[in-house]
N, C-alpha and C positions, 0 to 999 in steps of 0.2 A: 318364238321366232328362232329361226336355224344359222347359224353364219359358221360358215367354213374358215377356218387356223390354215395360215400360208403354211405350207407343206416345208418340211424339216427332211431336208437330205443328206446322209450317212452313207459313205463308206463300209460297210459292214469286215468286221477286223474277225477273225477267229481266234480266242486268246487262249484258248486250250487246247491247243494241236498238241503238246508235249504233257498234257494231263491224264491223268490214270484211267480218268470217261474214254475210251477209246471211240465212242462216238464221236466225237468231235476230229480222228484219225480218217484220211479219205478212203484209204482200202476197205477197213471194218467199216464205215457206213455204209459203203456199197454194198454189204453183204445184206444188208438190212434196209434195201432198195432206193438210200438216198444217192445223189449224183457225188456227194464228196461228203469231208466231214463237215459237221454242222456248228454254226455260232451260236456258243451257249443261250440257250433260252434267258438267263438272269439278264446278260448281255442285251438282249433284246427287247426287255422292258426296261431296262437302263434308257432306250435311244426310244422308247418311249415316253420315259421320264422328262425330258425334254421339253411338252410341251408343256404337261403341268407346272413345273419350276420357273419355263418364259411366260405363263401368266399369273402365277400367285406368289412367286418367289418363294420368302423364309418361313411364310405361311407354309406353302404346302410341306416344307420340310419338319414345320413343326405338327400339324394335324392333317395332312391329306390321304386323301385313300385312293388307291389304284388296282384296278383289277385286270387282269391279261391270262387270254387265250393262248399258245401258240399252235397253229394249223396248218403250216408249212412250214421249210425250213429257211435259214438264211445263208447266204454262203457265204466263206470267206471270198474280199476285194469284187462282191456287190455291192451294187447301190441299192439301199432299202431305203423309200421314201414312209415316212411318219404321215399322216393326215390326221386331223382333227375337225370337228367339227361343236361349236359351243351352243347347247339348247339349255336354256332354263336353271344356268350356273352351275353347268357338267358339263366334259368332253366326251366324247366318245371319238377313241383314236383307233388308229387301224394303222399299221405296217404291210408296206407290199414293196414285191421285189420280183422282177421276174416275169411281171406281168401275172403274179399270182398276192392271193392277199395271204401274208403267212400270221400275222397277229391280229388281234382285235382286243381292246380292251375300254376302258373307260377312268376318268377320276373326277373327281369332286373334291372342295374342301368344306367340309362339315365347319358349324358354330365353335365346337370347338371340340378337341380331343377327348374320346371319349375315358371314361377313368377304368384301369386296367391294373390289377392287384398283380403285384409280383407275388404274392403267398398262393395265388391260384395255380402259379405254375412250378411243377417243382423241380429243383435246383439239383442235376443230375451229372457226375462225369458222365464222360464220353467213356466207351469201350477201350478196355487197359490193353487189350491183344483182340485189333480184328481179325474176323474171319469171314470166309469166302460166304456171300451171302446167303441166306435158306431161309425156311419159312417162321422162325421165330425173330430172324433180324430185326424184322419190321413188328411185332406182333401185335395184336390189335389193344390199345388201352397202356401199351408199352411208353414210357418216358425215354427221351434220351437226351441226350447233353453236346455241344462242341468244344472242342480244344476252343481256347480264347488266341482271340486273333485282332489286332489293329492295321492300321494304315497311317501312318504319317512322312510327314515332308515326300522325301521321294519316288515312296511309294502311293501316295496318296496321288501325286500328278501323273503319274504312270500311268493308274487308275483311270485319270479324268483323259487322259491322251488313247488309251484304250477303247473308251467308250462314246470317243471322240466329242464327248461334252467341253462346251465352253464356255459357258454360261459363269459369270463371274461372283456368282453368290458362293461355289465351292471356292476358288482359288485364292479372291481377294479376301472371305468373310472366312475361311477355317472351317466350313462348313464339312461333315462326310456325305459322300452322293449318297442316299437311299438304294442304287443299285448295290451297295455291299451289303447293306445286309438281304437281299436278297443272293448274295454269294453264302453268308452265313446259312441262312434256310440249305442250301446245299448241300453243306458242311455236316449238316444233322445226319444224312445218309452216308456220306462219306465217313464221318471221323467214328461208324458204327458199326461198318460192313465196308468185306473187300468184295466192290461190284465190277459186273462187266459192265457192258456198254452198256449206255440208260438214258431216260428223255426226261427233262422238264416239261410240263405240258401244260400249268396252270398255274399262277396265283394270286392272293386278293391279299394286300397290305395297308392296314390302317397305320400311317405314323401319329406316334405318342410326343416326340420330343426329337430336333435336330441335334444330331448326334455328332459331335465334333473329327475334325481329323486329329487321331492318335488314342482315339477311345477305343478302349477294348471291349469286343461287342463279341456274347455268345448267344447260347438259344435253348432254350426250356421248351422242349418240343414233346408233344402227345401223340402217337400215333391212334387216327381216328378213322383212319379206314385202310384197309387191305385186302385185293378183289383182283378175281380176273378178267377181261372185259376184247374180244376178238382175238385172245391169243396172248395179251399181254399183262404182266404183273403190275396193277397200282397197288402203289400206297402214298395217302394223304398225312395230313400233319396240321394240328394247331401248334402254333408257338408263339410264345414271348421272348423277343430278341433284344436282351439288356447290355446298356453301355458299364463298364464298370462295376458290374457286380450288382448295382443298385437301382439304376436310372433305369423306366422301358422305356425304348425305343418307340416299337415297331410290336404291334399284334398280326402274325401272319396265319395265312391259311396256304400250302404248299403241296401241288400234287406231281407222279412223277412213275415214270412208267422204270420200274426196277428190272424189272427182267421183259425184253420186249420180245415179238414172236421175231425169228431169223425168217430173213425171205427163202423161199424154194431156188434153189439152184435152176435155173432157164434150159 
């Protein structure tokens, strides 16, 4: 039996208008046929997250898996409405906005987290002097590392005021939203190569463990694919994204358009 989840309504905030993705800049999108710039993809399965965490709470933060499309884009100061629907103890959610459906994804909370060796992934700085990206950036079978990064007290509400979560498992419990380390999956590209504009397009994250606010969370990433596909450059990534050196998190799977094709001038 199918029952449809009361629709979760957002505000859709753009938090990278001043970030180095100049996609997310409204002129540079336009040039690459969207109508302005774009609301980070992480962003958007953050307000996804949503409805996982209003029905499994500290559960899904400690083993829940979520997977997300994005298919359009979202715009800054839209309303992007969330839908859910619960079959057979899984969601399958979908984002639309615009009267277009721009995400789709799904989650579930498995018995229990599955077990994830940190010796399987290996522990790599990040790039001591980026460079402007090329075709070894990413290279195939390539490791790469991020600078370590936290979130606490007031940046950690920033966070939740950004993503416009309210949900009182982060604020009251100390909780970290799961949408950061999907900032960290980002980070992997970023803190390895100086890119142009670039898309988020996919990704599937199993959580291992809720990750507190003020943990310092990096990423042990593999580069697992790198491909051209209508003009535009992917590349994929498994990662393990560890709190403090030791704890994992989060096992992700992260795809992401590096070099996309520019529209034809009209």
């Amino acid at each position: 039996m199918t029952s449809r989840i009361e629709t979760y309504r957002v505000s859709a905030y753009n938090t990278a208008k001043q970030s180095e993705n100049r996609m997310h800049d409204d002129t540079v999108a336009r040039r690459y046929g969207f109508s302005g710039g774009l609301v980070p993809g992480v962003d958007v399965m953050a307000y996804m997250m949503h409805l996982p965490v209003a029905k499994w709470g500290r559960a899904f933060l400690e083993r829940g898996l979520i997977e997300a499309r994005f298919l359009k884009p979202v715009y800054d100061g839209e309303t992007a409405d969330v839908t859910g629907e619960e079959k057979d103890g899984s969601l399958t959610i979908a984002v639309e906005s615009r009267d277009q459906r721009c995400a789709a994804g799904s989650a579930s909370l498995p018995a229990s987290a599955p077990s994830v060796s940190v010796a399987d992934f290996s522990e790599t700085a990040p790039a001591v002097e980026r460079r402007p990206v090329d075709a070894t950036s990413y290279r195939l079978g390539k490791w790469l590392g991020t600078v370590p990064r936290a979130w606490a007290g007031d940046a950690a509400a920033e966070y939740l005021r950004d993503v416009r979560e309210t949900d009182p498992v982060f604020a009251q419990e100390g909780f970290s939203h799961p949408g950061l380390v999907q900032r960290i999956m980002n980070k992997v590209l970023v803190d390895n190569a100086i890119l142009g504009p670039w898309i988020h397009v996919g990704s599937r994250m199993q959580l291992l463990a809720a990750a507190r606010n003020g943990d310092e969370l990096t990423a042990r990433a593999k580069v697992t694919g790198n491909y051209e596909k209508k003009g535009h450059r992917f590349v994929e990534l498994d990662a393990l994204v560890v709190a403090n050196r030791s704890t994992p998190v989060a096992h992700c799977r992260h795809i992401a358009i590096y070099q996309p094709r520019e529209q034809a001038a009209a």
